[in-house]
N, C-alpha and C positions, 0 to 999 in steps of 0.2 A: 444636625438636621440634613446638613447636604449628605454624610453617609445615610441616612436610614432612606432618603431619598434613592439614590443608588441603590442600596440591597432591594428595595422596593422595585426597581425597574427590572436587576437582575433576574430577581424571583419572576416577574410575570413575563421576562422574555423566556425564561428556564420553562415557566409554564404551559406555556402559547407553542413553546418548539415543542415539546414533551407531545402537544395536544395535534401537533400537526404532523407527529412522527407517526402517531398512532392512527391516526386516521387513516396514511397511508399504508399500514402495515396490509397485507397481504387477506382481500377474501373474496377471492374468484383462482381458480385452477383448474385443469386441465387434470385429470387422475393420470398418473405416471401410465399406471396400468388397471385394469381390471378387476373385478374376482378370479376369474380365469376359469367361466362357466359361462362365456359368449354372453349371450344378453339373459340371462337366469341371474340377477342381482342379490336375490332373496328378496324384491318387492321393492317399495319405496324403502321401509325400515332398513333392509340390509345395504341399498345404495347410500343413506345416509350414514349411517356406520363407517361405508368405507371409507369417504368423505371425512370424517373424523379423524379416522384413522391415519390416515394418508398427511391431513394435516400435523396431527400430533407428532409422529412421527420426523416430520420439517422442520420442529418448533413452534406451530400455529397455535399456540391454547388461547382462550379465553372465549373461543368463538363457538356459537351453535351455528354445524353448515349443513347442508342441503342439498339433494341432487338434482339439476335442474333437468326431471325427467317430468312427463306427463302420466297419468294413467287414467281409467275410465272414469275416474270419479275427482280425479282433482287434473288444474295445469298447472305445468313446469312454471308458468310465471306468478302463480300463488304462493310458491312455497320457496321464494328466496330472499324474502326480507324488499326494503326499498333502496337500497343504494346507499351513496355512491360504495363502485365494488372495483379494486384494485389486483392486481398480478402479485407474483414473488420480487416482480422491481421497483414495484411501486404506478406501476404505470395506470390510471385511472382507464377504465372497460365502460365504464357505462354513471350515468347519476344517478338513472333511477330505473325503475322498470319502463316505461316510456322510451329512454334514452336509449335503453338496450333491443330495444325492440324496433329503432328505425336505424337511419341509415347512420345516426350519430352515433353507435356502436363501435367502440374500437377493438373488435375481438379480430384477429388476422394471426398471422404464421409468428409474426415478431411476438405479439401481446399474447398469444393462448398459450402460455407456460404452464408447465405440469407442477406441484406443490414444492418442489425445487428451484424451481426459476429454469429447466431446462425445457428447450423448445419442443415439439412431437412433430414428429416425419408428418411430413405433407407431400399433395401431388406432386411427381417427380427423384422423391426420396425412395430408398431403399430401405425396410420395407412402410410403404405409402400408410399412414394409421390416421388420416382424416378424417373417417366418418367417426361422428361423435355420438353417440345414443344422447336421442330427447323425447321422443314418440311425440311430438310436437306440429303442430303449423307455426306460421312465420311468426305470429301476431302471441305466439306460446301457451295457446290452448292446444288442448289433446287433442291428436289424429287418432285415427283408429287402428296404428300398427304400434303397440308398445310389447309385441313379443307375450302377451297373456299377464301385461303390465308386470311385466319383470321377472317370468318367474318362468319361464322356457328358453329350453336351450338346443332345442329340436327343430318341428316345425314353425313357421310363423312369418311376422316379416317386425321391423320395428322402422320407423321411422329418424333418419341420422340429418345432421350436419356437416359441413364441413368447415373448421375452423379457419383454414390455410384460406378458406373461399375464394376455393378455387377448385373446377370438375370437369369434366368434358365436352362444354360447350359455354357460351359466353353468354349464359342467361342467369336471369334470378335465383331459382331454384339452387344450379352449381353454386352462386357464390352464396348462399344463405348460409350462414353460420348452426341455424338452428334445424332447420327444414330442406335437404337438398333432395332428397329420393329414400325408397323404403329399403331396408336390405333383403339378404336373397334368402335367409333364414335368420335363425334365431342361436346357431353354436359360432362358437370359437371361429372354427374355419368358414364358416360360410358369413360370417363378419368379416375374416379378413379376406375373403374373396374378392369384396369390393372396395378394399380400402380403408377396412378399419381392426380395431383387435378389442371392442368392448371397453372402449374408455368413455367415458360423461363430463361433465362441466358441475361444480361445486362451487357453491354460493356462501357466505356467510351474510345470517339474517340479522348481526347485530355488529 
């Protein structure tokens, strides 16, 4: 009796950690990199592809993820599941959509890891890659600059982030992770003119 008791306890502490490894596993990141067509994603569809991609590639399977972009008919904060959403170290970002969206957010320079667990250059770094594509406001409904919702790489502007949150003055906007300022085009270089190079934030919605 006393062993099946033991195997019994073992089994459901075996269970419980099993369950609480997995919770933490990894579904929020920072895209390493890009397409590498400035903010011409191929739309939502091709931003969530990369998103996939990028995870699979890590190790990440099992998860449907998401880019946490806006565009004229849907927002960024619809399309990433409810939470809770964790880094490559485990480090819990947010519980829920609410959570992410105030100041109980822990997305910063230490926590916005790219699908590796490696950190992305922020203000101060050489070269600076903070602004994040969201075409968002604070609150993760759509603004009205998402670049022709994703699919230019010309003129335009898109609305960024900065993850480091941190910008050139000590207001809202600079530290907003999701919402800091519009960018000055829509390519490659005119992203990284102000600090970014066309990387986004991925969600896994399950």
């Amino acid at each position: 009796m006393k062993r099946l008791v033991l195997t019994v306890a073992i089994s459901t502490f075996a269970t419980l950690a099993g369950a609480q490894a997995q919770d933490n596993a990894m579904s929020f990141f920072i895209t390493s990199a890009g397409p590498g067509n400035g903010a011409d994603l191929g739309g939502l569809a091709g931003a969530d592809a990369h998103c996939a991609s990028l995870a699979a590639a890590a190790g990440a399977t099992g998860k449907t993820w998401r880019a946490y972009l806006s565009t004229d008919a849907e927002n960024a904060r619809d399309r990433i599941g409810t939470g809770p959403w964790y880094n490559a170290k485990g480090d819990k970002i947010a519980d829920d959509v609410a959570a992410l969206h105030s100041d109980a957010n822990a997305i910063n320079k230490q926590t916005g890891l790219d699908e590796n667990g490696a950190a992305i250059n922020g203000r101060g770094d050489q070269p600076n890659r903070h602004d994040i594509l969201t075409g968002s406001n604070p609150d993760g409904t759509a603004a009205a600059a998402t670049c022709a919702n994703w699919t230019a790489s010309g003129d335009g502007q898109a609305i960024v982030g900065h993850h480091d949150r941190m910008g050139l003055r000590d207001d809202a906007p600079s530290k907003s992770w999701n919402s800091s300022h519009p960018s000055r085009g829509c390519s490659q270089e005119a992203l990284r003119s102000t600090g970014g190079d066309g990387l986004f934030y991925c969600f896994a919605t399950d």
